[in-house]
PALO-619025 format. One record per residue: residue number from 1; residue in three letters; x, y, z of N, C-alpha, C in turn. Coordinates in nm, 2 decimals, m for minus. Example, Ala and Ser with C-alpha at 12.3 -4.5 7.8 and 13.67 -1.06 7.14 Angstrom:
% PALO-619025
PT    n  res     n_x     n_y     n_z    ca_x    ca_y    ca_z     c_x     c_y     c_z
PT    1  ALA    1.32   m0.57    0.78    1.23   m0.45    0.78    1.32   m0.33    0.78
PT    2  SER    1.28   m0.22    0.71    1.37   m0.11    0.71    1.29    0.00    0.79
***
This chain:
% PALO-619025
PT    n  res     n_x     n_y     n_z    ca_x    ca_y    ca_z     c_x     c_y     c_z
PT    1  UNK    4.69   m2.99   m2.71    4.62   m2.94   m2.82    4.49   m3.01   m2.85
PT    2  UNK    4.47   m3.13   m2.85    4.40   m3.18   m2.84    4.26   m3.19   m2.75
PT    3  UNK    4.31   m3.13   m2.65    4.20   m3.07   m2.55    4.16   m2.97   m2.61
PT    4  UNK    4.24   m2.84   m2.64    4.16   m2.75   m2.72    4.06   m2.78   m2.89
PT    5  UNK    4.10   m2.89   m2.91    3.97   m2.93   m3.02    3.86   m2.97   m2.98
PT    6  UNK    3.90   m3.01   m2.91    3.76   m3.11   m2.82    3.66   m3.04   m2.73
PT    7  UNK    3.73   m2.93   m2.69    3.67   m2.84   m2.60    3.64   m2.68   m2.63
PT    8  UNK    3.66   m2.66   m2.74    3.65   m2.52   m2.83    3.57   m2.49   m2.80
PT    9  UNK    3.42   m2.50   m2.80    3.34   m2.48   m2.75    3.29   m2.39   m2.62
PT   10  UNK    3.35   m2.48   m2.55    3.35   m2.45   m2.39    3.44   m2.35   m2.33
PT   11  UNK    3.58   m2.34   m2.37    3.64   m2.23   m2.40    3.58   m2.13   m2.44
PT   12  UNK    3.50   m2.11   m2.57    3.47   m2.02   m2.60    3.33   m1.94   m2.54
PT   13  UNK    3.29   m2.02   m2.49    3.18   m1.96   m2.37    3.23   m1.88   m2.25
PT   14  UNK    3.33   m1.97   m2.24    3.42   m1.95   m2.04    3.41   m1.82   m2.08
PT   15  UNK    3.55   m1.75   m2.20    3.57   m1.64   m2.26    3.49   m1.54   m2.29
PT   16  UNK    3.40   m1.59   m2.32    3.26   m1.48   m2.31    3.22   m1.46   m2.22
PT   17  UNK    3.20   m1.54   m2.11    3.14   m1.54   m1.92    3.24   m1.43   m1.90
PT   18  UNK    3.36   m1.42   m1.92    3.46   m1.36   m1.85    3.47   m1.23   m1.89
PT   19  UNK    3.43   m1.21   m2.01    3.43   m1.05   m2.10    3.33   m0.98   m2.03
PT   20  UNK    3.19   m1.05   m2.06    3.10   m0.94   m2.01    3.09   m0.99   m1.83
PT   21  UNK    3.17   m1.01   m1.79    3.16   m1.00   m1.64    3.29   m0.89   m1.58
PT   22  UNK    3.35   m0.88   m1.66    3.45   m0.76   m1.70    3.41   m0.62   m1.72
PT   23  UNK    3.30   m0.65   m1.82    3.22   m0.53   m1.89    3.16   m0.43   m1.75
PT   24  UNK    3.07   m0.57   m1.67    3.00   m0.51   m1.60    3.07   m0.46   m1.51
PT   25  UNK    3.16   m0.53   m1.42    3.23   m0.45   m1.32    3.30   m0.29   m1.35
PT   26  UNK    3.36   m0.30   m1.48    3.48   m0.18   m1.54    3.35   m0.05   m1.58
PT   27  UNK    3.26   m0.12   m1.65    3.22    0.00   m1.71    3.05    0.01   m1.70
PT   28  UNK    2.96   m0.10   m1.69    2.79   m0.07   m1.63    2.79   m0.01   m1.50
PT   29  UNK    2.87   m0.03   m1.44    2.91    0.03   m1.28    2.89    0.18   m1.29
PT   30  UNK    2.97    0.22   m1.36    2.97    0.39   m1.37    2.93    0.46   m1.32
PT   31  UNK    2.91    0.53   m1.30    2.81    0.67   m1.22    2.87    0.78   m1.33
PT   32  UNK    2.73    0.86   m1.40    2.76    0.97   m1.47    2.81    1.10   m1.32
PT   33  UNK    2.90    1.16   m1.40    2.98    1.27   m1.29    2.90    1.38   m1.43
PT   34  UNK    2.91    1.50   m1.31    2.86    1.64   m1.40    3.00    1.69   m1.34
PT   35  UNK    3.06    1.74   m1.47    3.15    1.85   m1.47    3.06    2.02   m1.44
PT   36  UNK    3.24    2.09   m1.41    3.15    2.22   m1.39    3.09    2.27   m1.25
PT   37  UNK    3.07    2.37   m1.20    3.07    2.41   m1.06    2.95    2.43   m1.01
PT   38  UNK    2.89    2.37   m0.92    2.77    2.34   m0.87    2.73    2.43   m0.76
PT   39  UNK    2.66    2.55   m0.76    2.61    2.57   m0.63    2.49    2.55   m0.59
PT   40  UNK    2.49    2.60   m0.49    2.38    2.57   m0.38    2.33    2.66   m0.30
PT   41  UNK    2.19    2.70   m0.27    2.12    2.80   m0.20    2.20    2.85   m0.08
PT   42  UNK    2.26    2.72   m0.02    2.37    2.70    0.10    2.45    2.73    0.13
PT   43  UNK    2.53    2.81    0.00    2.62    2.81   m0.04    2.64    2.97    0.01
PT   44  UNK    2.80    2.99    0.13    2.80    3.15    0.16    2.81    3.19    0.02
PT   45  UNK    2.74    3.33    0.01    2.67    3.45   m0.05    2.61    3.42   m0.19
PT   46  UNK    2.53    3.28   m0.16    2.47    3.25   m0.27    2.31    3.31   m0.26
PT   47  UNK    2.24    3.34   m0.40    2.14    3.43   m0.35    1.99    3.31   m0.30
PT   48  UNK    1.92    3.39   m0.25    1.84    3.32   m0.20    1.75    3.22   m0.32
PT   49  UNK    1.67    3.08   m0.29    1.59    3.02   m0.36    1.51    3.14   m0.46
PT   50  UNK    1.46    3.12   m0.56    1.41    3.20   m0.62    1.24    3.19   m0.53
PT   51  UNK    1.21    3.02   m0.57    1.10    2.99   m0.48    1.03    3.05   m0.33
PT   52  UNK    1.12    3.08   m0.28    1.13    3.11   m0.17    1.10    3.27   m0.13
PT   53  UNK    1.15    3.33   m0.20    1.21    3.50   m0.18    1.06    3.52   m0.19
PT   54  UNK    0.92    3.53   m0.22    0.77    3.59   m0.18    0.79    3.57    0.00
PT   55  UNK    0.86    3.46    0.01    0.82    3.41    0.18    0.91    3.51    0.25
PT   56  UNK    1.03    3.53    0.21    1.10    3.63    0.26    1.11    3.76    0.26
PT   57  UNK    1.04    3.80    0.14    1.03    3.97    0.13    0.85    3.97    0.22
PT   58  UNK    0.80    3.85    0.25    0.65    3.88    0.31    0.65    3.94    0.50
PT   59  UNK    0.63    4.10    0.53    0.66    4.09    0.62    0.58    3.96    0.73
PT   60  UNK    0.65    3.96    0.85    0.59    3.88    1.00    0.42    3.96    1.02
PT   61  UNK    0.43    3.83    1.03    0.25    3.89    1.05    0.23    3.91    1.18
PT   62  UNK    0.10    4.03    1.22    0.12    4.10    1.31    0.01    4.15    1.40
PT   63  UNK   m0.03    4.16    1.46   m0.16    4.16    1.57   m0.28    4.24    1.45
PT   64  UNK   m0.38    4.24    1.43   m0.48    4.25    1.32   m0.50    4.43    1.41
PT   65  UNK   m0.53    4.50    1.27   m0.56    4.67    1.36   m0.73    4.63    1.36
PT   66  UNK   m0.72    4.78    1.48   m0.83    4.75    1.56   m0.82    4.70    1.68
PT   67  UNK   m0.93    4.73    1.78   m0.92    4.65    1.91   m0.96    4.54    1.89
PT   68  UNK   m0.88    4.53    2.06   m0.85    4.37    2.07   m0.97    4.29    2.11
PT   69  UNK   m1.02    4.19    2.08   m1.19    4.15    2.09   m1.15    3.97    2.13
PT   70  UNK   m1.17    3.92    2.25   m1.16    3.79    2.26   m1.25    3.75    2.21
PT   71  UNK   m1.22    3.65    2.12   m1.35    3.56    2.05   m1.39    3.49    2.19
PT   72  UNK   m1.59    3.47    2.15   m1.65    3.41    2.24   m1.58    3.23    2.25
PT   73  UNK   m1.55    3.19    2.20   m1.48    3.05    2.20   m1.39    3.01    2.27
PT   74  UNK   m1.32    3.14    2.32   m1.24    3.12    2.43   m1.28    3.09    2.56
PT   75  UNK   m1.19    3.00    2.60   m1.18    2.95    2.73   m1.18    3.03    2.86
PT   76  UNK   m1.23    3.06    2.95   m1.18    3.13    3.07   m1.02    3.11    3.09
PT   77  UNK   m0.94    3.21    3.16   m0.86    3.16    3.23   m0.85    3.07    3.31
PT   78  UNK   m0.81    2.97    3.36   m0.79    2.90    3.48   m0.90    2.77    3.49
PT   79  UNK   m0.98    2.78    3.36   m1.07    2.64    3.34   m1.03    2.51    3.42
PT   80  UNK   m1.14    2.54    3.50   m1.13    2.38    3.57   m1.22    2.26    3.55
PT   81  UNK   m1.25    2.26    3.41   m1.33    2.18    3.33   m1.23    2.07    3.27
PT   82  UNK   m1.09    2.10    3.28   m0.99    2.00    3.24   m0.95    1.88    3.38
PT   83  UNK   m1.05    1.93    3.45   m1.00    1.86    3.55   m1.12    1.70    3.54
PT   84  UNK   m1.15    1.74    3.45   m1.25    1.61    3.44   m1.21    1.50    3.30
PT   85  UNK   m1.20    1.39    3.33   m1.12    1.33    3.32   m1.20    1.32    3.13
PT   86  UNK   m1.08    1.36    3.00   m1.16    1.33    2.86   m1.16    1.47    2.83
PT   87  UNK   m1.17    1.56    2.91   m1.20    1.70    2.86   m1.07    1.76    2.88
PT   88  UNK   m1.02    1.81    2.73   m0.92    1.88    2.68   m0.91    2.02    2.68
PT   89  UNK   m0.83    2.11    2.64   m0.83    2.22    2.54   m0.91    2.25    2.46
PT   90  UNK   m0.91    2.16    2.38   m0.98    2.17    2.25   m1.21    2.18    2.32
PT   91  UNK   m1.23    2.07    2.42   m1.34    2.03    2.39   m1.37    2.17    2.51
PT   92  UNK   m1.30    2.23    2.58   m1.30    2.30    2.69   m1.33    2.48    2.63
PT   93  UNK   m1.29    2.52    2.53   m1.32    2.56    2.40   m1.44    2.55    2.36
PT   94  UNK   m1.47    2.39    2.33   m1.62    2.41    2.25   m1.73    2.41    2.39
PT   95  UNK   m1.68    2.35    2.49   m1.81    2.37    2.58   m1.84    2.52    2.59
PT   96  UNK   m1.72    2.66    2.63   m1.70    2.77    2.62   m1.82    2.83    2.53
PT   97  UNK   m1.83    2.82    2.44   m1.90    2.86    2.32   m2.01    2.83    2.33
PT   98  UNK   m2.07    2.69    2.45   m2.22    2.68    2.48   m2.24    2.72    2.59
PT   99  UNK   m2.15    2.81    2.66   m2.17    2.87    2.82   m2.16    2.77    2.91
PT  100  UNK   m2.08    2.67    2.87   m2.00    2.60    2.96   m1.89    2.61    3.03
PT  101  UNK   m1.90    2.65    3.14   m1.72    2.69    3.22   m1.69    2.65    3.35
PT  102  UNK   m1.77    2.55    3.38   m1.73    2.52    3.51   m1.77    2.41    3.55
PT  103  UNK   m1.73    2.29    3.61   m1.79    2.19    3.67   m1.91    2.19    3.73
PT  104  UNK   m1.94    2.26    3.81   m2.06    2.25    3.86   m2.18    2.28    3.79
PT  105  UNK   m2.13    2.33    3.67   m2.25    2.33    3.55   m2.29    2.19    3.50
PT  106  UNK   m2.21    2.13    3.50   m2.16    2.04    3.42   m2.23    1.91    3.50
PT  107  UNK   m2.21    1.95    3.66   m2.31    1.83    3.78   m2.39    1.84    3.81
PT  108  UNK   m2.46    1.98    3.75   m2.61    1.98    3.75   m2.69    1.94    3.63
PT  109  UNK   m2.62    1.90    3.55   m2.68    1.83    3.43   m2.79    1.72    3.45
PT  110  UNK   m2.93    1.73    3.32   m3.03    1.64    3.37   m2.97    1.54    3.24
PT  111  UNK   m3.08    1.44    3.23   m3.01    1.35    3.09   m3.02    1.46    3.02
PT  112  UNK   m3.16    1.52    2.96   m3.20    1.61    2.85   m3.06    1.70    2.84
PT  113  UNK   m3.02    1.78    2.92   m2.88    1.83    2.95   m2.76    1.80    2.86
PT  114  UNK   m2.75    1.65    2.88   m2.63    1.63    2.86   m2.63    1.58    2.71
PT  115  UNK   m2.78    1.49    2.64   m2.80    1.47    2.53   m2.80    1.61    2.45
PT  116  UNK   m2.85    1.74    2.49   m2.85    1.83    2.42   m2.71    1.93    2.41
PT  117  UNK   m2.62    1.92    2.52   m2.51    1.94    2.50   m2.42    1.87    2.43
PT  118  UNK   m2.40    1.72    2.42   m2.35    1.63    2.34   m2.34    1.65    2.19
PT  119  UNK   m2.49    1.65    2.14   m2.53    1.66    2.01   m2.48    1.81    1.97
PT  120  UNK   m2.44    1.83    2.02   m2.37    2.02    1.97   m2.18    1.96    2.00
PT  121  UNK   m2.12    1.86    2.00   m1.98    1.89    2.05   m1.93    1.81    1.89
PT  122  UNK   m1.99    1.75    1.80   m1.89    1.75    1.66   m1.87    1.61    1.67
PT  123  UNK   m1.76    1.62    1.65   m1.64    1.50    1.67   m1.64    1.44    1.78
PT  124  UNK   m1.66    1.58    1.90   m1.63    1.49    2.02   m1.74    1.44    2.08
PT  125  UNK   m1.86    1.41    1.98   m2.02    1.37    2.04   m1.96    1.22    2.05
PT  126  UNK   m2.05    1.19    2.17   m2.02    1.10    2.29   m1.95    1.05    2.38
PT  127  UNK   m1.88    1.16    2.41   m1.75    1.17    2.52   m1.84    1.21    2.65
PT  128  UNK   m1.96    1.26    2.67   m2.02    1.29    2.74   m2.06    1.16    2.86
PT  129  UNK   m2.12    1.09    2.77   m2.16    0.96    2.81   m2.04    0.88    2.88
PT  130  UNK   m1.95    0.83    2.75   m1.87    0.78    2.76   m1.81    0.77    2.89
PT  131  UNK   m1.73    0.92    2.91   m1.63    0.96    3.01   m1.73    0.98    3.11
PT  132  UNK   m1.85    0.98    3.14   m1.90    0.98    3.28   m1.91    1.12    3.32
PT  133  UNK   m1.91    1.23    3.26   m1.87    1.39    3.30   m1.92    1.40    3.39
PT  134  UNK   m2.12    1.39    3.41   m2.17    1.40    3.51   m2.11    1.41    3.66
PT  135  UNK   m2.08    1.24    3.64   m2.04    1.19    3.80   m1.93    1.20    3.84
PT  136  UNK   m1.82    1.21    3.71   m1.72    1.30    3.75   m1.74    1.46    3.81
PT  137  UNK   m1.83    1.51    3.75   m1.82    1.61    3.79   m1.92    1.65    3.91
PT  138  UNK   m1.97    1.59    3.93   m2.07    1.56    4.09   m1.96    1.55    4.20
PT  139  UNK   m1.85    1.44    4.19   m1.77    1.43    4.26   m1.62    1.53    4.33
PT  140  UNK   m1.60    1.57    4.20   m1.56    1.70    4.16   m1.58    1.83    4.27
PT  141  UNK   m1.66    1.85    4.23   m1.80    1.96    4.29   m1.82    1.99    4.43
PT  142  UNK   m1.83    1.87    4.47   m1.82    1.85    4.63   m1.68    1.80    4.69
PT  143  UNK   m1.60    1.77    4.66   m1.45    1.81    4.70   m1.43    1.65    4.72
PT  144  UNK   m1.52    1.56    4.69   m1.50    1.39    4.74   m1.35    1.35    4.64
PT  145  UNK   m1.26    1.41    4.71   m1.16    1.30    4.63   m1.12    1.20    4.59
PT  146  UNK   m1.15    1.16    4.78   m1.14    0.97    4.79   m1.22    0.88    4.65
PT  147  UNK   m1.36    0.92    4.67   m1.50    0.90    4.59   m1.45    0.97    4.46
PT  148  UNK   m1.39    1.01    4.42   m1.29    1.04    4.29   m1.22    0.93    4.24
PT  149  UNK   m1.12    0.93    4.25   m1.00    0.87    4.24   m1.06    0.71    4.27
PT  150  UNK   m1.16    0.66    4.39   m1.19    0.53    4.37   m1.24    0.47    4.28
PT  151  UNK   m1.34    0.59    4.21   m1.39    0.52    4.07   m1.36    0.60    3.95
PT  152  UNK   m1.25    0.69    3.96   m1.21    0.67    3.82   m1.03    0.74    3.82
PT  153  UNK   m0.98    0.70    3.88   m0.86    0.70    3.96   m0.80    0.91    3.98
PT  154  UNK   m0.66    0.86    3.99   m0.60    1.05    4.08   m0.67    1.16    3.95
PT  155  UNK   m0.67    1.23    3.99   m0.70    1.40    3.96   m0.62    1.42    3.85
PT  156  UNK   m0.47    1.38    3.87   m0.40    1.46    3.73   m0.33    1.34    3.69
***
């Protein structure tokens, strides 16, 4: 008993450490539950998103009436302007559009040429320089593989 006078105190803290450490495990823990039946869009024969249903009653879109008209931006078939090393789809395209379609247009280029074709590609201004098109495509042109591939490595 005597311990408990002398120690009342301390007891009485332990006792409180121990309540709210009780508290927290039993009941701040919680998770609120929703009662009641929950569906979901997902759910067999539930109706569609409300949000959604403009997307679904919108028919598939469908070739535009009227004839068919290749925009001038298109590429030739069979473009062998991708064979030069930097030139994509995309830039194969925009050369298209400047009457660009073929390597050997491309190796007959003077500087003036290539600065005035450049300055028209966007984004892709200075890939011209950069990538060497010219001499790629000088190389190209005349079928020098070897002289390809030595200075600016294989074809594909």
């Amino acid at each position: 008993m005597e311990f408990v006078e002398t120690n009342w105190l301390l007891i009485l803290l332990g006792a409180l450490a121990v309540i709210a450490v009780a508290w927290y495990i039993f009941h701040a823990t919680r998770r609120t539950t929703i009662a009641g039946e929950r569906r979901d869009v997902l759910d067999e024969g539930a109706a569609p998103a409300p949000r959604n249903q403009a997307l679904i009653d919108t028919p598939p879109p469908g070739p535009a009436p009227g004839p068919s008209v290749t925009p001038a931006t298109t590429a030739p078939e069979g473009s062998d302007l991708t064979r030069i090393k930097g030139v994509g789809p995309k830039l194969v395209a925009e050369l298209a559009a400047l009457g660009v379609t073929r390597v050997e247009q491309v190796a007959s280029w003077t500087k003036a040429d290539e600065e005035r074709i450049d300055a028209q590609l966007g984004r892709f201004q200075g890939r011209v320089a950069r990538d060497e098109w010219v001499a790629q495509a000088k190389l190209l042109s005349t079928g020098d593989a070897a002289g390809y591939a030595q200075r600016f490595g294989n074809t594909s």
